[in-house]
PyMOL Python script that loads the backbone (N, CA, C, O; Angstrom):
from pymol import cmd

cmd.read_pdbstr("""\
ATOM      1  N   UNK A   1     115.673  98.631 119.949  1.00  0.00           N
ATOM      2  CA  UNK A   1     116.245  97.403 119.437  1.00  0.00           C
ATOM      3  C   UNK A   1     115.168  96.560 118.778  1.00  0.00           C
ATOM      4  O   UNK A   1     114.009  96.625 119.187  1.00  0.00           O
ATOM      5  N   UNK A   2     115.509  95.783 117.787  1.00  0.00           N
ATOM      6  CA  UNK A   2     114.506  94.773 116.884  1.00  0.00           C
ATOM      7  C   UNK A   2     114.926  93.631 118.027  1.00  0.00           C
ATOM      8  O   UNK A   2     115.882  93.453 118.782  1.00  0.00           O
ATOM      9  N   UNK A   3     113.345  92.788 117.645  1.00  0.00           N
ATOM     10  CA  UNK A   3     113.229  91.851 118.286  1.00  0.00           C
ATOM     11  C   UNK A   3     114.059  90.723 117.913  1.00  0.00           C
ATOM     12  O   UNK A   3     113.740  89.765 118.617  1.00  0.00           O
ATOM     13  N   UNK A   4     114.993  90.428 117.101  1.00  0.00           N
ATOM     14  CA  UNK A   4     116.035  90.145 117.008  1.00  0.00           C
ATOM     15  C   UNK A   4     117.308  89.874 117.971  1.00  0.00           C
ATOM     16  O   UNK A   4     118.102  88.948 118.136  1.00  0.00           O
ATOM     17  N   UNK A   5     117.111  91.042 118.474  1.00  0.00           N
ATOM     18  CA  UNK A   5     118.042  91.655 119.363  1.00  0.00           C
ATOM     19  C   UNK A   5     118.340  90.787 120.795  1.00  0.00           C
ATOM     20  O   UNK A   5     117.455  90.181 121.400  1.00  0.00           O
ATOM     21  N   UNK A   6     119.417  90.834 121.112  1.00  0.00           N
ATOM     22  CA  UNK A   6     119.304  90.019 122.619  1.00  0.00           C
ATOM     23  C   UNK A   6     119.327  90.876 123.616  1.00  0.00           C
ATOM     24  O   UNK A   6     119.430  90.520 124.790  1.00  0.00           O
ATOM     25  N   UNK A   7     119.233  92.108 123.229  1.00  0.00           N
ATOM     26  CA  UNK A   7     118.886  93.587 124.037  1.00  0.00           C
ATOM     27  C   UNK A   7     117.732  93.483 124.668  1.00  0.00           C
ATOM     28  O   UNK A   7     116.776  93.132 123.977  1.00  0.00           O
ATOM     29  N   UNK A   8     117.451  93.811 126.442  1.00  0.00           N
ATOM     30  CA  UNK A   8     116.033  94.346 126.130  1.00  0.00           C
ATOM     31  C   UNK A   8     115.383  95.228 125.926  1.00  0.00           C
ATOM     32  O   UNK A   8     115.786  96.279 126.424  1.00  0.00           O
ATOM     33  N   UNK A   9     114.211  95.281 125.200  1.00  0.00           N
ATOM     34  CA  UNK A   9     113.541  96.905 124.593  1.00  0.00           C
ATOM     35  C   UNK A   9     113.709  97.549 125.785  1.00  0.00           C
ATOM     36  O   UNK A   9     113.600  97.138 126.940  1.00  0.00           O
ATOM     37  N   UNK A  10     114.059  98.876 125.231  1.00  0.00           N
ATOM     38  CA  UNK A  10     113.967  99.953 125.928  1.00  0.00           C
ATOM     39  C   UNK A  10     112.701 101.008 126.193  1.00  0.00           C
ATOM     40  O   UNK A  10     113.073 102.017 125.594  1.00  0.00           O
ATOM     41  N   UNK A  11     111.620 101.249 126.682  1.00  0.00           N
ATOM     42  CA  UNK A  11     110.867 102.561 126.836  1.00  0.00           C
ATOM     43  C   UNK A  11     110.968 103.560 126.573  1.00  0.00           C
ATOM     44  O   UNK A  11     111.358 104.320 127.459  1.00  0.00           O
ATOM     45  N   UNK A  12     110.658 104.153 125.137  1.00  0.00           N
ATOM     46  CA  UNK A  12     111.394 105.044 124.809  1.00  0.00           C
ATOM     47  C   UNK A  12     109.648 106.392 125.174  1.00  0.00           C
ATOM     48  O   UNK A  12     108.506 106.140 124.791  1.00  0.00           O
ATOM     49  N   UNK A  13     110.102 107.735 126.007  1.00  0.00           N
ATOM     50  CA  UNK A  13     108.730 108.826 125.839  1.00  0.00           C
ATOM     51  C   UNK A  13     108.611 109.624 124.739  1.00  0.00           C
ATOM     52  O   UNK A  13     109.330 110.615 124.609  1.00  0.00           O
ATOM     53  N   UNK A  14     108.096 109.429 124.231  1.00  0.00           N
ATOM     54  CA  UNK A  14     107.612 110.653 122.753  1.00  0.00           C
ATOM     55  C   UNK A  14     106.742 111.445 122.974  1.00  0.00           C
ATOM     56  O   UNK A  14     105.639 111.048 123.350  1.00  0.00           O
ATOM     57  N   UNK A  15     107.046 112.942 122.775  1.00  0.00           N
ATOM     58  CA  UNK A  15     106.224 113.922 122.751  1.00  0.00           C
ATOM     59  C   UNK A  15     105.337 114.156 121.346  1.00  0.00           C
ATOM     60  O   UNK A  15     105.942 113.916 120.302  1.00  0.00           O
ATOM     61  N   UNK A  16     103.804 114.655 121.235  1.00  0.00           N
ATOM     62  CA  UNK A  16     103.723 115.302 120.371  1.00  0.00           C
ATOM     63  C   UNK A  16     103.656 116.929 120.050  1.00  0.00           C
ATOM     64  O   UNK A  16     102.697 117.519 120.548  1.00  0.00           O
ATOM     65  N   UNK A  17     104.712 117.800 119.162  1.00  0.00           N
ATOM     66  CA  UNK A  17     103.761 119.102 119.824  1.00  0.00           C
ATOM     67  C   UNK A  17     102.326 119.721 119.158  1.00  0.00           C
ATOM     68  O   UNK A  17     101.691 119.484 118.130  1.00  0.00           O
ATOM     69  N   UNK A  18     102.229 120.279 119.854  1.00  0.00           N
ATOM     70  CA  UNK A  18     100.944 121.025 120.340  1.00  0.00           C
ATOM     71  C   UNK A  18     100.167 121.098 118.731  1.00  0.00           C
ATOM     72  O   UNK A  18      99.122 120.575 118.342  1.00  0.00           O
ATOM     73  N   UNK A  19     100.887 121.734 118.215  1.00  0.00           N
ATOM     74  CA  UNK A  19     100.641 122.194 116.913  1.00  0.00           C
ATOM     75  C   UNK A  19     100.773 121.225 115.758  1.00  0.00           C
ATOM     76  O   UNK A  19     100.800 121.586 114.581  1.00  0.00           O
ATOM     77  N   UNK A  20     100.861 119.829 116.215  1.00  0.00           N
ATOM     78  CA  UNK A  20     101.392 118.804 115.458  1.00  0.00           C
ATOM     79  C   UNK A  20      99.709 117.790 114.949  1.00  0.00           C
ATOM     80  O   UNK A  20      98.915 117.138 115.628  1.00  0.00           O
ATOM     81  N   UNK A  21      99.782 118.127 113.417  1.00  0.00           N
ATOM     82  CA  UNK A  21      98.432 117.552 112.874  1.00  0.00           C
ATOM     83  C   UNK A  21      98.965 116.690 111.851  1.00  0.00           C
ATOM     84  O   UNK A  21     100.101 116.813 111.392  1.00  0.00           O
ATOM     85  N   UNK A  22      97.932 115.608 111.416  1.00  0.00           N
ATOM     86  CA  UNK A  22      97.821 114.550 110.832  1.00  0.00           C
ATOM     87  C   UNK A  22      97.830 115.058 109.724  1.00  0.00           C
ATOM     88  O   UNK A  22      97.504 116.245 109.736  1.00  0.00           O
ATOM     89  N   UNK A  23      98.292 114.260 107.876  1.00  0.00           N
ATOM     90  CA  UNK A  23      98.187 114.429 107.124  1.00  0.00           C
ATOM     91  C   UNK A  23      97.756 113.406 106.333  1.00  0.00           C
ATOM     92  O   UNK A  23      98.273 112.324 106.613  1.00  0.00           O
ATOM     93  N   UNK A  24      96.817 113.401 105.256  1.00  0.00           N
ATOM     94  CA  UNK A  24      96.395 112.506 104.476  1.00  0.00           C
ATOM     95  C   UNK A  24      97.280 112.073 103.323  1.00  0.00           C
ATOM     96  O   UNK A  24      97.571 113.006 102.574  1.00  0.00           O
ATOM     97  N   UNK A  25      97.698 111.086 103.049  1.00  0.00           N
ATOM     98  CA  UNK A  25      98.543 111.153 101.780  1.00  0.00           C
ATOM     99  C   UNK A  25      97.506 109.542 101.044  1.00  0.00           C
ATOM    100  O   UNK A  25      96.770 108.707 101.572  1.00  0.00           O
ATOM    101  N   UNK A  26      97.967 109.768  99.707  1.00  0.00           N
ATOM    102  CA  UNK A  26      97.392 108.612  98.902  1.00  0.00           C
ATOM    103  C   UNK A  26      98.311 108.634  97.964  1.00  0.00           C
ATOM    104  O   UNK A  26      98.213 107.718  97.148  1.00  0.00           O
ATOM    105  N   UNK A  27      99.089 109.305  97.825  1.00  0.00           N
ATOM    106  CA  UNK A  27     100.273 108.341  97.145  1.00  0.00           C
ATOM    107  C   UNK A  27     101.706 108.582  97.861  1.00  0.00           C
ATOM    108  O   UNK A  27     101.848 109.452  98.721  1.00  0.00           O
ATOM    109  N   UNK A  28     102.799 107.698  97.412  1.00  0.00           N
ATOM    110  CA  UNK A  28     104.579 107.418  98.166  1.00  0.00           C
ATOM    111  C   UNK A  28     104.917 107.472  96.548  1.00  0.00           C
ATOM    112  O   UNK A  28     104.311 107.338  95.485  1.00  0.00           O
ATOM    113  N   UNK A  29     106.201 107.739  96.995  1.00  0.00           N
ATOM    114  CA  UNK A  29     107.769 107.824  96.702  1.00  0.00           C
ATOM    115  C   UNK A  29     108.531 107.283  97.366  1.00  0.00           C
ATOM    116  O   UNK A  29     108.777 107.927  98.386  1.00  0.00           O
ATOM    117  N   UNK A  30     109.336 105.870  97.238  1.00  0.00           N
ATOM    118  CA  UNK A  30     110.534 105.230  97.961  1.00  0.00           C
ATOM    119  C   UNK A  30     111.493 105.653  96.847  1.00  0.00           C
ATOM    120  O   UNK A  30     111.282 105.553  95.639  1.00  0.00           O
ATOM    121  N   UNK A  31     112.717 106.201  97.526  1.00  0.00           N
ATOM    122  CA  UNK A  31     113.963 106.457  96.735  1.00  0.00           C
ATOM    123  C   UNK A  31     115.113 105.955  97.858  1.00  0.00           C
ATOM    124  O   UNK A  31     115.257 106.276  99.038  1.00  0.00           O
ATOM    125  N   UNK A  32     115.951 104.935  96.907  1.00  0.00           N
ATOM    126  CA  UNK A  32     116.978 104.145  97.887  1.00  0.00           C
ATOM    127  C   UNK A  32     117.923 104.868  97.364  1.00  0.00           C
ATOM    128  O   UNK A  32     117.949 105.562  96.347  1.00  0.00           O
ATOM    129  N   UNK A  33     118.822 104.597  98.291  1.00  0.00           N
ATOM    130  CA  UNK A  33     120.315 105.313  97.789  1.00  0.00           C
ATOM    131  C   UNK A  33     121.204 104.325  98.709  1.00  0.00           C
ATOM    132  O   UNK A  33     120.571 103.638  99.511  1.00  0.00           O
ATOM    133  N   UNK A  34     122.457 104.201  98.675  1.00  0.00           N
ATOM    134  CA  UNK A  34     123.726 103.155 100.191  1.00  0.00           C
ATOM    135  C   UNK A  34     123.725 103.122 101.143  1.00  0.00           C
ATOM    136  O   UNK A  34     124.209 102.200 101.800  1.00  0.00           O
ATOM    137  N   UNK A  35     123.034 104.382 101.714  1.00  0.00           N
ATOM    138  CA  UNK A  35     122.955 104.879 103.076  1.00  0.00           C
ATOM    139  C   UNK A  35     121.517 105.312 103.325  1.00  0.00           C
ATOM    140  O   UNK A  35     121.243 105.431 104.519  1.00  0.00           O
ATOM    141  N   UNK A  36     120.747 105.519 102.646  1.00  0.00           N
ATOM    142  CA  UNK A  36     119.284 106.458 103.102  1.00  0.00           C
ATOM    143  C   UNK A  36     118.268 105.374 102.218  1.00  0.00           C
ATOM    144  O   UNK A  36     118.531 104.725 101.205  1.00  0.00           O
ATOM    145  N   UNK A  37     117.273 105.436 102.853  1.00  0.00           N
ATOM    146  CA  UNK A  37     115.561 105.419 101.994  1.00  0.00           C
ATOM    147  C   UNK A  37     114.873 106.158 102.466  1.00  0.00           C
ATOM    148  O   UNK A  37     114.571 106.279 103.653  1.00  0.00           O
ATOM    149  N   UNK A  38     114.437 106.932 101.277  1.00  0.00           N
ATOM    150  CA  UNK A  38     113.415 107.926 101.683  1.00  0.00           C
ATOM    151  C   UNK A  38     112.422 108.099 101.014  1.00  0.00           C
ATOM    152  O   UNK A  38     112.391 108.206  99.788  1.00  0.00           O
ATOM    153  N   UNK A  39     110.969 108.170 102.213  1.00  0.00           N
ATOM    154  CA  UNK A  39     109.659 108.046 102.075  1.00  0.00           C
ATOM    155  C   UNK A  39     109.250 109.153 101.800  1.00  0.00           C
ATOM    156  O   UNK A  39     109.534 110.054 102.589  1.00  0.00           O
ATOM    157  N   UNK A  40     108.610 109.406 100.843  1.00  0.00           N
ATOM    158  CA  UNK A  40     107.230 110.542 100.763  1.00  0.00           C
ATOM    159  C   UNK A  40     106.470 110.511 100.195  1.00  0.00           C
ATOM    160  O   UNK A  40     106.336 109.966  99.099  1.00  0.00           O
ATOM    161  N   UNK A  41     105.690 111.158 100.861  1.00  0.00           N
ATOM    162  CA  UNK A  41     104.581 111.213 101.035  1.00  0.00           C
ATOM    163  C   UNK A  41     103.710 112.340 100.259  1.00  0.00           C
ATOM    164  O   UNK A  41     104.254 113.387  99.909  1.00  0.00           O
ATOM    165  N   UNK A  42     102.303 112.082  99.996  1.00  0.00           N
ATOM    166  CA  UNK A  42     101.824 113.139  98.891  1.00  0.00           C
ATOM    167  C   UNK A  42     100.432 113.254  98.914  1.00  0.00           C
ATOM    168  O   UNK A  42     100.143 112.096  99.218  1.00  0.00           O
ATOM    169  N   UNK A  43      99.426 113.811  98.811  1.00  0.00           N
ATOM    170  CA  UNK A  43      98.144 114.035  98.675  1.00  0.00           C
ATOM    171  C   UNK A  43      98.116 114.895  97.103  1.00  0.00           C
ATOM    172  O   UNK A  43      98.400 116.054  96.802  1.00  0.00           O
ATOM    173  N   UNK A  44      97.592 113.617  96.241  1.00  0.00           N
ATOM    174  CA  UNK A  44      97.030 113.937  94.554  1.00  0.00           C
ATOM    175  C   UNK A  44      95.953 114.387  94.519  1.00  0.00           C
ATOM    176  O   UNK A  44      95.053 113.689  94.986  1.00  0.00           O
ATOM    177  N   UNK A  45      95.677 115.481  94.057  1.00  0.00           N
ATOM    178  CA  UNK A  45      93.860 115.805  94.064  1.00  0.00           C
ATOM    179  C   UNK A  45      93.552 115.369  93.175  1.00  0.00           C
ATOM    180  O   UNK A  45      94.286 115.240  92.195  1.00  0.00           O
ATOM    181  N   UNK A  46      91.966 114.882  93.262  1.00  0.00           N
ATOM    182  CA  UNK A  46      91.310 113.537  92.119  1.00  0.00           C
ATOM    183  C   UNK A  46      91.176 114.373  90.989  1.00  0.00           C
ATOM    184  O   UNK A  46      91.370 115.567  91.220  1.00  0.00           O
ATOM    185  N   UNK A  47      90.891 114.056  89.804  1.00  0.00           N
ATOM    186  CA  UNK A  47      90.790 114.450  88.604  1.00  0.00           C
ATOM    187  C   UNK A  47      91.805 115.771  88.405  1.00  0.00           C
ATOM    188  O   UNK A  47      91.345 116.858  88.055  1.00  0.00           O
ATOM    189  N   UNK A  48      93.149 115.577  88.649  1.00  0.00           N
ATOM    190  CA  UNK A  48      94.205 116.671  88.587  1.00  0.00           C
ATOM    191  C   UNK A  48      95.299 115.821  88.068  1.00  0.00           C
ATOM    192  O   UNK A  48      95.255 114.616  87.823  1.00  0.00           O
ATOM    193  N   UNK A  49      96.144 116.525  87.959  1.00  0.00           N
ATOM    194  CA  UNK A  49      97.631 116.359  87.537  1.00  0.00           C
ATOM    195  C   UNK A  49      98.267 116.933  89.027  1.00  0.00           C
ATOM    196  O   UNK A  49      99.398 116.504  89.255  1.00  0.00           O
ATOM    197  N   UNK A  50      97.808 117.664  89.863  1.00  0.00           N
ATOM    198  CA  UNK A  50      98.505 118.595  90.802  1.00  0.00           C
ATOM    199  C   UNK A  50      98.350 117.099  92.186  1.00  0.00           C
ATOM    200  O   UNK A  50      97.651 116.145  92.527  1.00  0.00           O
ATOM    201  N   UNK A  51      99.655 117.911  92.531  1.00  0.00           N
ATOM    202  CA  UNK A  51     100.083 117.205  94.152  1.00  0.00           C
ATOM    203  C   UNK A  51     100.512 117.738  94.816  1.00  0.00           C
ATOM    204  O   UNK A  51     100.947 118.799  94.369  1.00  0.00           O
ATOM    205  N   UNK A  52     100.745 117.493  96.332  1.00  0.00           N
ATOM    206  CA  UNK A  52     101.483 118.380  97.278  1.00  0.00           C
ATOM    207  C   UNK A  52     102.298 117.578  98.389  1.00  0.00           C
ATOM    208  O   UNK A  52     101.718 116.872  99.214  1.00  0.00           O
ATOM    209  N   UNK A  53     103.668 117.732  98.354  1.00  0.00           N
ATOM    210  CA  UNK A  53     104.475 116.487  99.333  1.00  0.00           C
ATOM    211  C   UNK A  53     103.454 116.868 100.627  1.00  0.00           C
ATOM    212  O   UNK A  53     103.114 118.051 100.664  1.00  0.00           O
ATOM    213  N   UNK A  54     102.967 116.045 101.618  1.00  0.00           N
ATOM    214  CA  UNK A  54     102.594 116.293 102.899  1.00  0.00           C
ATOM    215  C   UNK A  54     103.898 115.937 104.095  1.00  0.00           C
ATOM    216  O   UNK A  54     103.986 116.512 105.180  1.00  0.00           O
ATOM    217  N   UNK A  55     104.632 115.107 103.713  1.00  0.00           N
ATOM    218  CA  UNK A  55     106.069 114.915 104.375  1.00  0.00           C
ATOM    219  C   UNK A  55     106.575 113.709 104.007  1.00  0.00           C
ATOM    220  O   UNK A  55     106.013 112.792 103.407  1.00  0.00           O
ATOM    221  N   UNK A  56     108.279 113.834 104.639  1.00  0.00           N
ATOM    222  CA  UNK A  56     109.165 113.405 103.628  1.00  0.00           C
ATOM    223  C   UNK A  56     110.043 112.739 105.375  1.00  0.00           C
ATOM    224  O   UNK A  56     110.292 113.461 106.340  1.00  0.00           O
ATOM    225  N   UNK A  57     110.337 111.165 105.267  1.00  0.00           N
ATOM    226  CA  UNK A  57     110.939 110.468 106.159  1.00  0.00           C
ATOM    227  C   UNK A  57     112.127 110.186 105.675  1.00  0.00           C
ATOM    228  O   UNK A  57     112.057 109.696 104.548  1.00  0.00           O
ATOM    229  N   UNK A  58     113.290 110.315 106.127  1.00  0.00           N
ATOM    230  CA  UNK A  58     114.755 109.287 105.827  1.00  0.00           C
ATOM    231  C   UNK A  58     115.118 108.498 107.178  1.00  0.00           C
ATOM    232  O   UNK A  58     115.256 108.858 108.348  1.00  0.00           O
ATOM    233  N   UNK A  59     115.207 107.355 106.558  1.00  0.00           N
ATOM    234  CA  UNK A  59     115.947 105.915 107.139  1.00  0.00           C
ATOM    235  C   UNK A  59     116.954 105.689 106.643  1.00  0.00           C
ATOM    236  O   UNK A  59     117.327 105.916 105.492  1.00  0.00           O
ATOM    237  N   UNK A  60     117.663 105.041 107.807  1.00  0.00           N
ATOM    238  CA  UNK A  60     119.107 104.460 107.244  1.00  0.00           C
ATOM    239  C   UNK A  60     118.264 102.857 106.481  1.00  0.00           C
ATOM    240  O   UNK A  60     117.082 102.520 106.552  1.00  0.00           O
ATOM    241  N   UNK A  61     119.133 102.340 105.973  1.00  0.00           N
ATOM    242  CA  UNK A  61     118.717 100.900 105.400  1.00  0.00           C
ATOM    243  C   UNK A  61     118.231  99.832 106.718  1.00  0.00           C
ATOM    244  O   UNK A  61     117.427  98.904 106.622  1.00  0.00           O
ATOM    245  N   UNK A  62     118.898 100.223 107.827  1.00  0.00           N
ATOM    246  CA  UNK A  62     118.498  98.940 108.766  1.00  0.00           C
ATOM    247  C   UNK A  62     117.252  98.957 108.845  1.00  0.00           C
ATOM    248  O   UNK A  62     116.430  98.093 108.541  1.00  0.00           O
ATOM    249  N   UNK A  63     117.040 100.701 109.565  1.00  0.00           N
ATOM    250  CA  UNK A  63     115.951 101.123 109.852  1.00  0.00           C
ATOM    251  C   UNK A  63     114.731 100.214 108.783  1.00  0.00           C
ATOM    252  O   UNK A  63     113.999  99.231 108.895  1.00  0.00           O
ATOM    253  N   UNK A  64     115.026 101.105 107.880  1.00  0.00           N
ATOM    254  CA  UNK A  64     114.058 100.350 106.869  1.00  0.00           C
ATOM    255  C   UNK A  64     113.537  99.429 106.716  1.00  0.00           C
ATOM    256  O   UNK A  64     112.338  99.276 106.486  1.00  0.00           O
ATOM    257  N   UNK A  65     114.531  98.481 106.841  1.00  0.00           N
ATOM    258  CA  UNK A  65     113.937  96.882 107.181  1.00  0.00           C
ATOM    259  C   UNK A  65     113.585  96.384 107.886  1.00  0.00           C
ATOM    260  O   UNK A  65     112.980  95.330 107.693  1.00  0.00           O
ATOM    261  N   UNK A  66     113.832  97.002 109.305  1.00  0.00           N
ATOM    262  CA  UNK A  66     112.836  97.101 110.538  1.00  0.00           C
ATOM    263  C   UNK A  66     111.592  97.641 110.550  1.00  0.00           C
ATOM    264  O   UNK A  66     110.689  97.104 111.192  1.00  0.00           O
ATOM    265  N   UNK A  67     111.363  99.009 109.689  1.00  0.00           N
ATOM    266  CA  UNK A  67     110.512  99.665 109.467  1.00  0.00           C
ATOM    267  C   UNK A  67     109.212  98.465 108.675  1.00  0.00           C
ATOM    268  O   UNK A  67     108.095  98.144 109.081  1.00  0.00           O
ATOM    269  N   UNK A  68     110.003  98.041 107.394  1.00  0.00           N
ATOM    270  CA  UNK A  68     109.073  97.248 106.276  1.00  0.00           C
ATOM    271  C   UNK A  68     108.271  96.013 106.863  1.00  0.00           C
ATOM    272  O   UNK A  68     107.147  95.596 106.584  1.00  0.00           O
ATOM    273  N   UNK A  69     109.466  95.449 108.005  1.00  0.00           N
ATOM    274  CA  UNK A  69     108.851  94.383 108.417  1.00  0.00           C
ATOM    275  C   UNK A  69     107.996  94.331 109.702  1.00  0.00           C
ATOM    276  O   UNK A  69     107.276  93.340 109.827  1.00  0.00           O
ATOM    277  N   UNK A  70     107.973  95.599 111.016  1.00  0.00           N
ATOM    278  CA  UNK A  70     106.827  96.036 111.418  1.00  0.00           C
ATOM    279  C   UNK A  70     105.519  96.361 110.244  1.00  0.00           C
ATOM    280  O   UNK A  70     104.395  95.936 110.511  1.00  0.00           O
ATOM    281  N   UNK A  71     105.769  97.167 108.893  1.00  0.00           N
ATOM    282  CA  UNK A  71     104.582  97.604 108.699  1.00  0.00           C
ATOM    283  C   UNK A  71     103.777  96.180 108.433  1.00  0.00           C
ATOM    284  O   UNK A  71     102.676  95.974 108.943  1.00  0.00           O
ATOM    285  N   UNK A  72     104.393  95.295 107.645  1.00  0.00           N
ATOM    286  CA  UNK A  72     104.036  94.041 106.812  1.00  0.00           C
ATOM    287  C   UNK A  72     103.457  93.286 108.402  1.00  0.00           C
ATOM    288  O   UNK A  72     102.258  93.024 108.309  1.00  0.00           O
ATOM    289  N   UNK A  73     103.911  92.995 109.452  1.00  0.00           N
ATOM    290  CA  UNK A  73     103.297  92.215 110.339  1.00  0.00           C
ATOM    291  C   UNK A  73     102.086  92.988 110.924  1.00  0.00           C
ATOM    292  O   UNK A  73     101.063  92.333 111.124  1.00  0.00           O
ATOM    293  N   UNK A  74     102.090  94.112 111.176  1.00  0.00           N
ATOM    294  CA  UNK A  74     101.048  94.588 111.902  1.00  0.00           C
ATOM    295  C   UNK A  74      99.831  94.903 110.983  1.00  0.00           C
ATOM    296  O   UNK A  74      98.751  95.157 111.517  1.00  0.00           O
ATOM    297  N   UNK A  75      99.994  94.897 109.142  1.00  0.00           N
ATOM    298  CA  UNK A  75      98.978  94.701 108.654  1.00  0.00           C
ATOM    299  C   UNK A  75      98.283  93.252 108.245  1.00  0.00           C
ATOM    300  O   UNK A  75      97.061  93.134 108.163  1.00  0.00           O
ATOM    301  N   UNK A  76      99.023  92.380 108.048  1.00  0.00           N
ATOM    302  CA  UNK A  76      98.614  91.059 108.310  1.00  0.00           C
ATOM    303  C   UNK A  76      97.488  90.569 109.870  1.00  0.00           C
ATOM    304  O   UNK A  76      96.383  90.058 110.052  1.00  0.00           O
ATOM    305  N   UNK A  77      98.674  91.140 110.743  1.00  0.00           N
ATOM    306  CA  UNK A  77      97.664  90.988 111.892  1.00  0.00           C
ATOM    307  C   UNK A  77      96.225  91.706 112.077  1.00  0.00           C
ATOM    308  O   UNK A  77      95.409  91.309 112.909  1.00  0.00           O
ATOM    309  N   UNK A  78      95.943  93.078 110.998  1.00  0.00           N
ATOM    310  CA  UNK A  78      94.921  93.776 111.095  1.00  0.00           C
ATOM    311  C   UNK A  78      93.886  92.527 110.334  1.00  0.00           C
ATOM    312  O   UNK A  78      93.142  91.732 110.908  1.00  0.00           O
ATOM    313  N   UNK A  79      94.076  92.643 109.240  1.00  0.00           N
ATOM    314  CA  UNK A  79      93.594  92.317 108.022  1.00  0.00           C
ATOM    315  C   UNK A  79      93.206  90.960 108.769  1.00  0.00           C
ATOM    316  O   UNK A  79      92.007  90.841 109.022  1.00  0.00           O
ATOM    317  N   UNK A  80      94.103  89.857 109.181  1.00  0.00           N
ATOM    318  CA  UNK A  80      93.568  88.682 109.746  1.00  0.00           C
ATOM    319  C   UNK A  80      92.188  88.487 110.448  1.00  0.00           C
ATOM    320  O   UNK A  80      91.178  87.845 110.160  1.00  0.00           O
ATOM    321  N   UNK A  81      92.693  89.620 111.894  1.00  0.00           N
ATOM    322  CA  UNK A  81      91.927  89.241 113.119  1.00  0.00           C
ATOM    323  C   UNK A  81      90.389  90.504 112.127  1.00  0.00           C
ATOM    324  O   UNK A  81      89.247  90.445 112.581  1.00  0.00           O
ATOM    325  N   UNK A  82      90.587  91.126 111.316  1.00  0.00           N
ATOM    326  CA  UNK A  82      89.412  92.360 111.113  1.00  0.00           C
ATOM    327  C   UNK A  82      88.518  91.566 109.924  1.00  0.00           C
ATOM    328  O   UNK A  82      87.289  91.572 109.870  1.00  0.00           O
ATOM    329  N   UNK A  83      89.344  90.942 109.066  1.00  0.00           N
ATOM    330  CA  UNK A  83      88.734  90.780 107.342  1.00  0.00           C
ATOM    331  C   UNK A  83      88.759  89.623 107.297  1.00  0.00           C
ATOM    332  O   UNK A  83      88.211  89.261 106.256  1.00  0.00           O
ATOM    333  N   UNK A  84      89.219  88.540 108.065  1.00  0.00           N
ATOM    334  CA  UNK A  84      89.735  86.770 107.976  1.00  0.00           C
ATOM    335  C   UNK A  84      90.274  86.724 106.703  1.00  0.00           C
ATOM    336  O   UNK A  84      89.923  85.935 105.826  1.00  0.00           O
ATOM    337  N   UNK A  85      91.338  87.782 106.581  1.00  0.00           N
ATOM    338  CA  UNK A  85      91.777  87.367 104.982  1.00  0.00           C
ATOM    339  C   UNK A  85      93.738  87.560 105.645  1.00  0.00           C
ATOM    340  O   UNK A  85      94.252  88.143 106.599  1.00  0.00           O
ATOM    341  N   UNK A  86      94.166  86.869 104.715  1.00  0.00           N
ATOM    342  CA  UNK A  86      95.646  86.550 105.469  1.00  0.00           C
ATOM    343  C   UNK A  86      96.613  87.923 104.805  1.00  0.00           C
ATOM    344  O   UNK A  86      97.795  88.056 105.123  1.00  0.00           O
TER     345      UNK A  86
END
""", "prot")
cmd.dss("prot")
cmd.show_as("cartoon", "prot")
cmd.util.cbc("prot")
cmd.orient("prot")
């Protein structure tokens, strides 16, 4: 639930598996549609034309805006307390 919510958060356990590695990306793709936004993700090699999706997220729209507005607060809060820049 968003903090919004008059729910209280729930504890949710997440596994990772075993075989589950990190990917670098430096560039996105947002594509909206009525029902979906979907993120992907890409690693451009420098002085190329060539790319390679590294992975690809779909959200419903709520999601999303839950999603946008965690990312937007928790980089403000980096950037604040790390760079004193707002």
């Amino acid at each position: 639930m968003g903090p919004e919510s008059n729910e209280p958060r729930k504890e949710i356990a997440i596994t990772m598996p075993p075989d589950a590695r990190p990917s670098f990306s430096n560039a996105t793709q947002v594509t909206v549609s009525d029902d979906s936004v979907i993120l992907q993700f890409a690693y451009l090699r420098p002085n190329t034309t060539a790319g390679q999706l590294v992975g690809e997220v779909v959200l419903s729209p709520k999601h999303a805006i839950e999603f946008s507005k965690a990312l937007d607060d928790t980089i403000k809060k980096h950037f604040t307390r790390h760079l004193g820049q707002p």
